[in-house]
N, C-alpha and C positions, 0 to 999 in steps of 0.2 A: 317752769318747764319741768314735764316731768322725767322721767329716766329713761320711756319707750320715745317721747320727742326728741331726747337726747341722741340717743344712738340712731336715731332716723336722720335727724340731720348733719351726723358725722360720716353716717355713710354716701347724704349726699356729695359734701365737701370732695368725701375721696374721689368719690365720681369724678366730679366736677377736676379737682386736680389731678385724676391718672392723664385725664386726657390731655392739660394743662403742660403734662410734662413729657407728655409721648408716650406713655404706659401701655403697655400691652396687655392690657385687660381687657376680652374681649367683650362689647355689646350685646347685649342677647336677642337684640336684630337683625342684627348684620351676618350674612351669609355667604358661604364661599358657592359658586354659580358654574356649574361646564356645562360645555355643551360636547356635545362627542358624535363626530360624524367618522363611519370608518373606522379607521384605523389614527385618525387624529384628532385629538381633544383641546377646546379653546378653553380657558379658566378665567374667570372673572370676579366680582362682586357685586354682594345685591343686597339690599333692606327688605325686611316684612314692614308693610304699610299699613296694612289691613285683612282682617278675619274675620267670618260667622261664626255658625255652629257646626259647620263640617269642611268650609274651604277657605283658604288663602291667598293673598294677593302680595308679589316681590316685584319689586321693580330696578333693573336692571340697564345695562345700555345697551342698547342694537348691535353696536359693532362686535361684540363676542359675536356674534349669531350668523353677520352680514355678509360673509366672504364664503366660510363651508358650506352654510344654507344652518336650519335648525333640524339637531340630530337629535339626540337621546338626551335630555336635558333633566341637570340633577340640581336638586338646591339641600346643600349640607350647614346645619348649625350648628353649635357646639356640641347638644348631646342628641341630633337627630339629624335623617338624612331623608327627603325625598323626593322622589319621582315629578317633574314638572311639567307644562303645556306653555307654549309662550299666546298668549292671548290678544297682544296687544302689539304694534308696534310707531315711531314714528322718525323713520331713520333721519332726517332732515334735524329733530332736536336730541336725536341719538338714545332713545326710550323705548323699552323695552317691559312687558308685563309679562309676569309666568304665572301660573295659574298652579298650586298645589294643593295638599291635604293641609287641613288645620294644623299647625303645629303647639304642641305646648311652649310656644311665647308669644310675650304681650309686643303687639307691631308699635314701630317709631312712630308719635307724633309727628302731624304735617304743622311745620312754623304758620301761624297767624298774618305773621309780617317780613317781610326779607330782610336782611341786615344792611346795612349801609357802613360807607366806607371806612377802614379805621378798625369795624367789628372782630372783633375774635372769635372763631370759628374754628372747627375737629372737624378732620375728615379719617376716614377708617376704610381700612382693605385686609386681603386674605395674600396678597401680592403674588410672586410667579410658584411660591412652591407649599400654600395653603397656610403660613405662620402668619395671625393675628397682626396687625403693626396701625398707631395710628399716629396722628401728627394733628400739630395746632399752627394753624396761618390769621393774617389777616384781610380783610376785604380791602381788596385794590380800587374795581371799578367794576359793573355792568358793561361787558362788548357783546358784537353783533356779529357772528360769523355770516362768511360768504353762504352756508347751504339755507340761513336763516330769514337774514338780513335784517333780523331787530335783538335787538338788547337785552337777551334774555338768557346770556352767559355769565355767571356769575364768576367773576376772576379772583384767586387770594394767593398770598403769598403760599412756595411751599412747591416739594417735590412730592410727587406721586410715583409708583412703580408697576412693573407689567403685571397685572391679577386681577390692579386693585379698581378697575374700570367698573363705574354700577356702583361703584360701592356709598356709603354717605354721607353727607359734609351738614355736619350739626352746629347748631349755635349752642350758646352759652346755659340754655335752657332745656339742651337735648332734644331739640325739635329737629326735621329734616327740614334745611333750605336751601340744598341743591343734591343732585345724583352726578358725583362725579363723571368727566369724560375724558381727560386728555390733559397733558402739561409741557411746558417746555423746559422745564428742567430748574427752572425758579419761581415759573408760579403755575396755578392749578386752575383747570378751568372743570365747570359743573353747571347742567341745567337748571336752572333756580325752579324754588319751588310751589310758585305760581302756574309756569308751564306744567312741572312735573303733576299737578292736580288736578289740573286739565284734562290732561292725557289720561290720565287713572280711571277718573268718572267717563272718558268715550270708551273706553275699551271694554270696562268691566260694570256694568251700572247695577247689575245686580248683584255685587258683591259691595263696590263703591257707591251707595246712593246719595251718601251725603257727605259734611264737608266734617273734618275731624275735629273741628271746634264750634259751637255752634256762633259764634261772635266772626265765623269768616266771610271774608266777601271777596268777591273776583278782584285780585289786586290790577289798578290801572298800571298803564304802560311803564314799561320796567326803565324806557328810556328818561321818564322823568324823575329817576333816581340822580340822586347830587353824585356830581363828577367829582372824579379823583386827579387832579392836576398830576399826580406821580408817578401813576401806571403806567408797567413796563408797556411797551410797545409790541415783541417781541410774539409773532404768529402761537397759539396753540397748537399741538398737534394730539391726536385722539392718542391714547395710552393703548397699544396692542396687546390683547391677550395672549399669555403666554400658551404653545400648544406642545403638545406630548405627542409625536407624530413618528410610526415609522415611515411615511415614503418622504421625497425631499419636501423640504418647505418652499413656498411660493417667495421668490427673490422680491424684494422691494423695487421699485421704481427706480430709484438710484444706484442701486444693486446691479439691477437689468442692464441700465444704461455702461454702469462702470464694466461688467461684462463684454457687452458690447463692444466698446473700446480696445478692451484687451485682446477680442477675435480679431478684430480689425489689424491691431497689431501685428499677432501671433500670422496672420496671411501677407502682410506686407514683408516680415521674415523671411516667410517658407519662399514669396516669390523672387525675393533677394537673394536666395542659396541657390535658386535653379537656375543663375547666370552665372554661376562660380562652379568650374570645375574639378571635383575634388579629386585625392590619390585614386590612384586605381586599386581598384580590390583584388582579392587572392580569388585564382580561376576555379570557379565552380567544378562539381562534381559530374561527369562524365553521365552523359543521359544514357536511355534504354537507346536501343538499335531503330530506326527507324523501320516501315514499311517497305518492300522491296519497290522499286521502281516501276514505270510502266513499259510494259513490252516494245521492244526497237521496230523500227519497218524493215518489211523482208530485202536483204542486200539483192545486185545486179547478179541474174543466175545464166549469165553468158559461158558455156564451157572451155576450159582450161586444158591447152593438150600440155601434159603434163608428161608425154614420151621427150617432144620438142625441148622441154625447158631442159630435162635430165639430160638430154642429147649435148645442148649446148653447156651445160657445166659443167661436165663428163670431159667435154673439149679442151676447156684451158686447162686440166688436170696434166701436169708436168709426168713423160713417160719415166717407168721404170725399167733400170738396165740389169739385163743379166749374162753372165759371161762362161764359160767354160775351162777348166784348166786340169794340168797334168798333176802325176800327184808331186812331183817337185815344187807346185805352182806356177809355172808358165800356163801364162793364157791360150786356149786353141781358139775360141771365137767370144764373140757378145752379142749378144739381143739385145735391143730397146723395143721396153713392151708399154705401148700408149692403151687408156682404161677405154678410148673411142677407137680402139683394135688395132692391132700387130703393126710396126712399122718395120717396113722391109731393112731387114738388119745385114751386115758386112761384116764377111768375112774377110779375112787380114792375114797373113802367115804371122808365126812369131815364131823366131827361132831359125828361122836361114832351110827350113826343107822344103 
């Protein structure tokens, strides 16, 4: 062996154990994916598959794309960033194809054969805030989701996290054999890569005309792969793209619902407080004057002899007395004078003449 074999095969080794041990060294396939609608951005992960001599083929998963719609779509590698078209889709096994410029890297090998149970297997993401991260699981078992209904989920040990959706799950030989979609927190689920080459050649035929190895053949039903008596039980759920959004984010189903509850709540409250009569408050501030009233009806205009009335209160008025006297003070007469006229007054002697 000579000294350029030497160093060639120690670089594979490294290869082979960054990924072994979780290293974050990045692929030079593997691509960080947004989509940007608006004013909010979904982020993902995606693989180069395939290139000519002026374009490129990534493949990707749907659901980055499937709720805002597809917006301005970028696919970034290490040392290059471009502008994307998504070409393809097939939301049902969650595949997605974007269509860019050539880039100067050599695309992932598609696997020959799918791994079986037991296998050791790397999968690779850009996760929620674009840092490289990869991790090494094992094959569980082949499941069938509800939107599918055949066996063409590849399940392995292992956590994924929000970004890393699209992104690729390698064997031992750096081949692609599945496009990650979803996890439940202990293991990882990813369309294997029999479907995924399927999808490639319908979408794109004149970029994808043929199969990446020439010894490939349309692999049989993925359901006659040998069972894994161990496999968690435990539902997948798709890995949400993480988004950069100013207006509010769309609540989750559970979310909505737990909402809900709490309205319901917060009314059965308010209607509890409006049978309890509480302290009295401090009296308000004195308003503006109102509008003047409306005009009275005209009073009874029957005339008023107003000599008669004066006449009769003039009457009971108690007379006044006035007297006469000498300059000693002896009386010579008195008057009583009534205000309803003179009453005839007596005279009296006083003093014997």
């Amino acid at each position: 062996m000579n000294r350029r074999t030497k160093h060639l095969t120690a670089l594979i080794v490294f290869w082979v154990a960054s990924y072994a041990q979780g290293a974050t060294l990045p692929h030079a396939a593997v691509c960080r994916v947004s989509n940007q609608v608006g004013n909010s951005t979904n982020y993902g992960s995606g693989t180069l598959v395939s290139r000519d001599k002026t374009t490129a083929i990534v493949v990707t998963c749907w659901h980055i794309f499937r709720d805002e719609g597809v917006g301005k779509v970028k696919v970034a590698f290490r040392k290059s960033c471009h502008y994307g078209r998504v070409v393809g889709k097939n939301p049902a096994f969650d595949l997605a194809a974007i269509h860019i410029a050539r880039p100067d890297v050599a695309p992932a090998p598609l696997a020959t054969v799918w791994p079986r149970g037991g296998d050791t297997v790397h999968w690779a993401g850009y996760g929620p805030v674009g840092k490289y991260a990869a991790g090494t699981g094992r094959v569980t078992r082949y499941m069938r989701t509800i939107r599918t209904g055949a066996n063409e989920t590849l399940e392995l040990t292992g956590h994924a996290q929000q970004g890393d959706s699209g992104g690729p799950i390698f064997n031992e030989q750096g081949q692609l054999v599945a496009v990650l979609w979803g996890t439940d927190g202990r293991t990882i689920g990813g369309t294997y890569g029999g479907r995924v080459f399927k999808f490639l050649r319908k979408c794109r035929p004149g970029v994808i005309c043929s199969p990446p190895n020439p010894r490939w053949k349309p692999s049989p039903s993925v359901a006659a792969a040998p069972p894994i008596p161990s496999a968690p039980t435990r539902p997948l759920v798709p890995v949400q793209p993480p988004a950069v959004t100013i207006k509010p984010a769309r609540p989750a189903s559970g979310d909505l619902a737990a909402i809900k509850k709490e309205i319901a709540g917060l009314r059965a409250a308010i209607a509890q407080l409006k049978t309890v009569a509480g302290p009295q408050g401090e009296p308000g501030e004195t308003g503006e004057p109102g509008p003047p009233g409306p005009r009275g009806s005209q009073g009874d205009t029957t005339e008023v002899d107003y000599d008669k009335i004066t006449a009769a209160v003039v009457s009971r008025l108690p007379p006044m007395t006035f007297q006469t006297e000498r300059p000693d003070g002896t009386v010579i007469k008195r008057i009583e004078v009534g205000l309803g006229g003179i009453v005839p007054f007596t005279l009296f002697p006083i003093g014997g003449e």
